[in-house]
C-alpha positions as CSV (number, residue, x, y, z in Angstrom):
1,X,7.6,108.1,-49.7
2,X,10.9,108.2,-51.4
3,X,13.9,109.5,-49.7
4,X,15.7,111.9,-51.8
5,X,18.9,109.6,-51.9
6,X,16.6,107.5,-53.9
7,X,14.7,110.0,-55.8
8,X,18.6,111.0,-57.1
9,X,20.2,107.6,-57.7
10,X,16.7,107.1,-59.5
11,X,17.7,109.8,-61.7
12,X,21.3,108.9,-62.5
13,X,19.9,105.9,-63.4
14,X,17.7,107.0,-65.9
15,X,20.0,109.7,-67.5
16,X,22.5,106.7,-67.6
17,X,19.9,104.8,-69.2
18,X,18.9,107.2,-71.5
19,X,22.1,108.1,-72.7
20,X,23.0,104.5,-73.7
21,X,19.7,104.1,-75.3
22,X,20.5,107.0,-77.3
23,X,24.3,105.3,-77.9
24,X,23.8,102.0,-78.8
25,X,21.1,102.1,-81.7
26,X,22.7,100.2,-84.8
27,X,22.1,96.5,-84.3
28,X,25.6,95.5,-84.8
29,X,27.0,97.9,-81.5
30,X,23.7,96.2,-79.7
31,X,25.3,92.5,-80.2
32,X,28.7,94.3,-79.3
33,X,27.2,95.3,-76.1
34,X,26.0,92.0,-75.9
35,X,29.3,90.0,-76.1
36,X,31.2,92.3,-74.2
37,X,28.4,92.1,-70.8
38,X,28.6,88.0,-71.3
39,X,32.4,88.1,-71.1
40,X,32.5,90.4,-68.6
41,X,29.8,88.2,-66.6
42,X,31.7,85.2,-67.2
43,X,35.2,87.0,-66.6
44,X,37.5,86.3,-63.4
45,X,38.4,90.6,-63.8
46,X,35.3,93.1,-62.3
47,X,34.9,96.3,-61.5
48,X,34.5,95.5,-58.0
49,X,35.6,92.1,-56.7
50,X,32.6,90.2,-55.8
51,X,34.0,88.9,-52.2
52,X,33.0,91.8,-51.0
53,X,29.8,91.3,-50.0
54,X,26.7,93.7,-52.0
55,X,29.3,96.1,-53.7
56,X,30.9,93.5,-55.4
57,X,27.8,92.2,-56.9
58,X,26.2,95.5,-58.2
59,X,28.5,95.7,-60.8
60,X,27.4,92.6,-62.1
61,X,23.9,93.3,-61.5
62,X,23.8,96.5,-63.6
63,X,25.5,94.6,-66.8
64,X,23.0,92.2,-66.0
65,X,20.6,94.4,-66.0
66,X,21.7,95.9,-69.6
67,X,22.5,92.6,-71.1
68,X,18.7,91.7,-70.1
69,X,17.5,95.2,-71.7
70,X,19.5,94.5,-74.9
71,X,18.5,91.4,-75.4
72,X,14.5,92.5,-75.0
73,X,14.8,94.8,-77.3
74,X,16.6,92.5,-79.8
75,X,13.5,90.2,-79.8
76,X,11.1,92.6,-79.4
77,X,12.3,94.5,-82.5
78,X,12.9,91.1,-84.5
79,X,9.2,90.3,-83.7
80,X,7.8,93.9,-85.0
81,X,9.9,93.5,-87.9
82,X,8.8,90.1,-88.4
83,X,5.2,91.2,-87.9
84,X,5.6,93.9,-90.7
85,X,6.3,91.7,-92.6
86,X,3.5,89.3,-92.7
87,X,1.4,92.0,-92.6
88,X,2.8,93.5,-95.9
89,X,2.6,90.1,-97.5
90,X,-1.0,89.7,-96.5
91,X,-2.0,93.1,-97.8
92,X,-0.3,92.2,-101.2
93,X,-2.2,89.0,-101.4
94,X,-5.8,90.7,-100.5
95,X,-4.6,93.5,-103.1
96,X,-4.2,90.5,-105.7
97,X,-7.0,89.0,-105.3
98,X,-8.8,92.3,-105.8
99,X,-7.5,93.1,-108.8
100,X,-6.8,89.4,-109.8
């Protein structure tokens, strides 16, 4: 059973979520966000320093986290897109050899 600490860090989470979702459609903000989370990985400035044992590496976890979610989505969409595609091409080529 969930504690409700959890039930409403849960929550944030997923309002958070959804909200950037919402934010970051266009591809070219997507590869923004993309960029910006590997600098900021690979930057010497956080949030929260990361001596700090478990608070100074949740910061990085949750870019982490988005930078993995972006880049899933990238592919994912690049592979529907790419799938359209070929699926289009084959229809056209059954359709000419129907009427061809």
């Amino acid at each position: 059973m969930k504690t409700p600490k959890v039930n409403v860090m849960q929550h944030l989470v997923e309002l958070f979520y959804n909200w950037y979702s919402k934010q970051v459609r266009h591809p070219k903000y997507r590869w923004l966000v993309v960029i910006g989370t590997l600098l900021y990985l690979f930057s010497p400035i956080d949030l929260s320093a990361d001596f700090l044992p478990i608070i100074g590496w949740i910061d990085d976890g949750i870019v982490l986290t988005l930078l993995t979610t972006e880049l899933s989505r990238l592919l994912i969409e690049q592979r529907q897109d790419q799938q359209t595609v070929e699926h289009n091409q084959d229809v056209k080529t059954v359709e000419a050899e129907v009427v061809g």
